[in-house]
N, C-alpha and C positions, 0 to 999 in steps of 0.2 A: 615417832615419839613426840614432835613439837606438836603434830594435831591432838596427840588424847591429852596433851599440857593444855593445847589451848580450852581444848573442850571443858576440861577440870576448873578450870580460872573463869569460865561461863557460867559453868553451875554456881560457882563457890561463890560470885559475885549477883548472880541471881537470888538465891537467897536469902544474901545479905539485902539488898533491896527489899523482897517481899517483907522483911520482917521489919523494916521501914515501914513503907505500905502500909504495913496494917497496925503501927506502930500509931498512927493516927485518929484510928477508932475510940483510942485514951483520952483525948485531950493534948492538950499542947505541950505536955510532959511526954506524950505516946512516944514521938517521932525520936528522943533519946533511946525508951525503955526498948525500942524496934533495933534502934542502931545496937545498942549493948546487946541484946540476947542472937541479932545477925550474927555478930563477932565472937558471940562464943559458938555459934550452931555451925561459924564457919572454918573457927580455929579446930572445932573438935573434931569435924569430917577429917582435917586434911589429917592432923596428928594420932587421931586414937581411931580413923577410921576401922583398921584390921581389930580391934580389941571390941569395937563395939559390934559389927560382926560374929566375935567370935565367941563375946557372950551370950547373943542373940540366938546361938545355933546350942549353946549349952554345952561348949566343947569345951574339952581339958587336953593341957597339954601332954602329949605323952613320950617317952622315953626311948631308946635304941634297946632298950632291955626288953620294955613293954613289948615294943612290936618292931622287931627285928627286919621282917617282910617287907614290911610298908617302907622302911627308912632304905631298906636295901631297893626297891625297885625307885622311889624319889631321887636318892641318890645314883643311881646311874643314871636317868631319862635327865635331870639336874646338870652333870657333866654331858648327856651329848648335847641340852642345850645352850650348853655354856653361860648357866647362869648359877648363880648363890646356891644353896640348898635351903631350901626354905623353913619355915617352922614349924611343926605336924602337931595338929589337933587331931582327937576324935571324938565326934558330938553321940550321945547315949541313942538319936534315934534307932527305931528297929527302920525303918526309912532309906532303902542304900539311895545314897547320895553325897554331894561332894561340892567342896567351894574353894576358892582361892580368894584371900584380899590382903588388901598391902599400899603402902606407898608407893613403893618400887620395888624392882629386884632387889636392893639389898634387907628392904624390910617388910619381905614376904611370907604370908602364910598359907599352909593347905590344909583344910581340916576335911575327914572323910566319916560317915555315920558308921557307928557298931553295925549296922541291916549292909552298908556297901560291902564290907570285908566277910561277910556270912554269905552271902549272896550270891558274888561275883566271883569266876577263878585268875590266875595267876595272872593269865595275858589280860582279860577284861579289865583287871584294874590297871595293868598296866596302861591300859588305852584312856583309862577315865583319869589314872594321874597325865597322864600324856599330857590330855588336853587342858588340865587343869594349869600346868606347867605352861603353856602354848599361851594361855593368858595372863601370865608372871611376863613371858619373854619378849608380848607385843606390848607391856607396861598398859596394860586396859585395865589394870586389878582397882588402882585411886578410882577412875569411871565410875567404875561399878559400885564401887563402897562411899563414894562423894555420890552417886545417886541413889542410894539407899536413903544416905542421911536427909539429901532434899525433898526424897518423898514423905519421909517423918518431918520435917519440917516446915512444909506443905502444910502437913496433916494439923500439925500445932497453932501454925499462923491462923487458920481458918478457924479453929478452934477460939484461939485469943481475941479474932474478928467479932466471934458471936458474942463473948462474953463485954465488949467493951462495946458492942450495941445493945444487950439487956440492959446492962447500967447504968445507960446513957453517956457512954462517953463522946467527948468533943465536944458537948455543952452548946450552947447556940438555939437556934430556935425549933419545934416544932419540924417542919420541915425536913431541918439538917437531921437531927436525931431519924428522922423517917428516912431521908435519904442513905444515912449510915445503918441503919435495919438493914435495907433492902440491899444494902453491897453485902453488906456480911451475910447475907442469905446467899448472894450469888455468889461468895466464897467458899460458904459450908459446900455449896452441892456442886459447883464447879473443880474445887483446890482438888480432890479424890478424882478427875477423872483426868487433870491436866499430869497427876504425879501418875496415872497408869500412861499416860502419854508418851511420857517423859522416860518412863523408864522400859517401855516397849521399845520407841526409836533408837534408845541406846543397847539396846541389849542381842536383837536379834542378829543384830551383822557381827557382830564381837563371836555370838557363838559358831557361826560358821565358820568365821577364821579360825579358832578355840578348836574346832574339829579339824579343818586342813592340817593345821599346826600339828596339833596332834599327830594324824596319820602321816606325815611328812615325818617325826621323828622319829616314826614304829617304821615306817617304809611301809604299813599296811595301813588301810581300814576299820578291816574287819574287826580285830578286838574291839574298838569303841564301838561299832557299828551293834554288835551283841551286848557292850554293855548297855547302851543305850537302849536297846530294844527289853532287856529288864529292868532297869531303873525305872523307865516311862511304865510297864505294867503295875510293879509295886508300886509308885507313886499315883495309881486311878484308886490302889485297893488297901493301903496302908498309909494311916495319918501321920502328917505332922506338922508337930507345933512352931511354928515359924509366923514371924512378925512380917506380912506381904511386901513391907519394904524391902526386904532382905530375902526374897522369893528369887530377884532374877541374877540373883551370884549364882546360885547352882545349878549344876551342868544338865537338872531337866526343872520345870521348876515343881516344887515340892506339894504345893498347893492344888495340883493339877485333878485330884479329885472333889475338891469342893468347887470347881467353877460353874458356873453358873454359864448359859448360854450367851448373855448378853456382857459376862464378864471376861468374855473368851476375846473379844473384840479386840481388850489389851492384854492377851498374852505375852509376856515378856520372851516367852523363846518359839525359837522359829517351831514348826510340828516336825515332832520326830520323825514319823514316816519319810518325812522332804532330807531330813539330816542321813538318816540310812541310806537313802539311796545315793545321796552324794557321796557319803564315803565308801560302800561298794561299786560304784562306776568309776570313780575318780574324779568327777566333775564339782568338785571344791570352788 
């Protein structure tokens, strides 16, 4: 728990910096307007992280009446892992897929797509809440949704780079203005590959745990090992609309049919092929 604290308080103060950083491309006003918009991009990760998430997937929350199933199989894998029961979304895609994000176990959520619960049978979602679960109980849930936020925020800073070198901000001579172009160029086309970076390094070893986890609470595998193995096909052949920041929450990522060969490079999750076979050997 203290290392994904520490890591959290890394991003969270990363951030805050960059939007410093680039807070400067304004003029000598910038380095405030950086500090203030840091502090809200860094109060909002930690506070509304699970919300901004779980608007982003288009999920509503739903009831014990609605889906009696879902809240019955959460709640027992919940009690064997001795944690809170979480709060259940389900996002409209036809997409089956699945996320968890939260603070902590006490203010956790798990939101699953209309396509997962069509899709998959009794034990398979048991395995995909499994694992969903597995990532509430190693508290990696903040990780993921405080690196969501810094890859949008990434995305922003660079954005604000470019416009306060059209401008001409920071004023000064010739030069300076040329020299702050040419940063804010190396921002536009760098900040996009540093936030797939960023959020590759963090993501892939989370879900391997995320799967042990799992199989370790089912005492099997195999359910995740099958859900997986459909999730990863629907997800080559059926779209969805997800903001890439918010691609390496889910248990395959979502986006896996529009990639591009050279944007495979930062794949956020490990290949599922590697993940099946882990969880039918046992070698987690």
């Amino acid at each position: 728990m203290f290392k994904n604290s520490l890591k959290t308080a890394v991003l969270l103060a990363a951030i805050g910096g960059l939007f410093m950083f680039v807070g400067q491309f304004f003029g000598p006003s910038g380095l405030l307007l950086g500090l203030v918009l840091g502090l809200v991009f860094v109060g909002g990760s930690y506070w509304f992280s699970d919300t901004i998430a779980v608007k982003a997937a288009g999920a509503k929350p739903v009831s014990e009446a609605e889906a009696p199933q879902l809240y019955a199989v959460v709640r027992d894998l919940s009690q064997r892992a001795d944690i809170p029961m979480p709060k259940l979304y389900i996002a409209p895609s036809a997409q089956p897929n699945a996320f968890a994000t939260g603070r902590n176990e006490r203010h956790a959520s798990v939101a699953v797509t209309q396509g997962l619960l069509q899709v998959v049978d009794q034990d398979e979602l048991r395995g995909v809440l499994a694992h969903e679960l597995s990532h509430v109980r190693h508290n990696d849930i903040l990780i993921s949704s405080v690196a969501a936020a810094v890859a949008m925020g990434i995305t922003f800073a660079a954005r604000m780079a470019m416009w306060g070198a059209i401008f001409g901000g920071g004023g000064g001579n010739g030069r300076n203005r040329n020299q702050n172009a040419l940063g804010a160029l190396a921002m536009m086309i760098l900040a996009p590959m540093a936030a797939g970076l960023l959020q590759m390094a963090l993501s892939r070893s989370r879900e391997f745990e995320a799967d042990r986890g799992g199989a370790e609470l089912l005492g099997t595998g195999e359910p995740l090992a099958r859900a997986l193995e459909k999730i990863d096909a629907y997800a080559k052949q059926v779209p969805m609309d997800v903001d890439p920041a918010h691609a390496q929450a889910y248990i395959i990522n979502p986006l896996s049919g529009r990639q591009m060969e050279f944007k495979r490079m930062f794949m956020t999750h490990p290949a599922t092929e590697e993940r099946v076979r882990r969880l039918r050997t046992g070698q987690y």
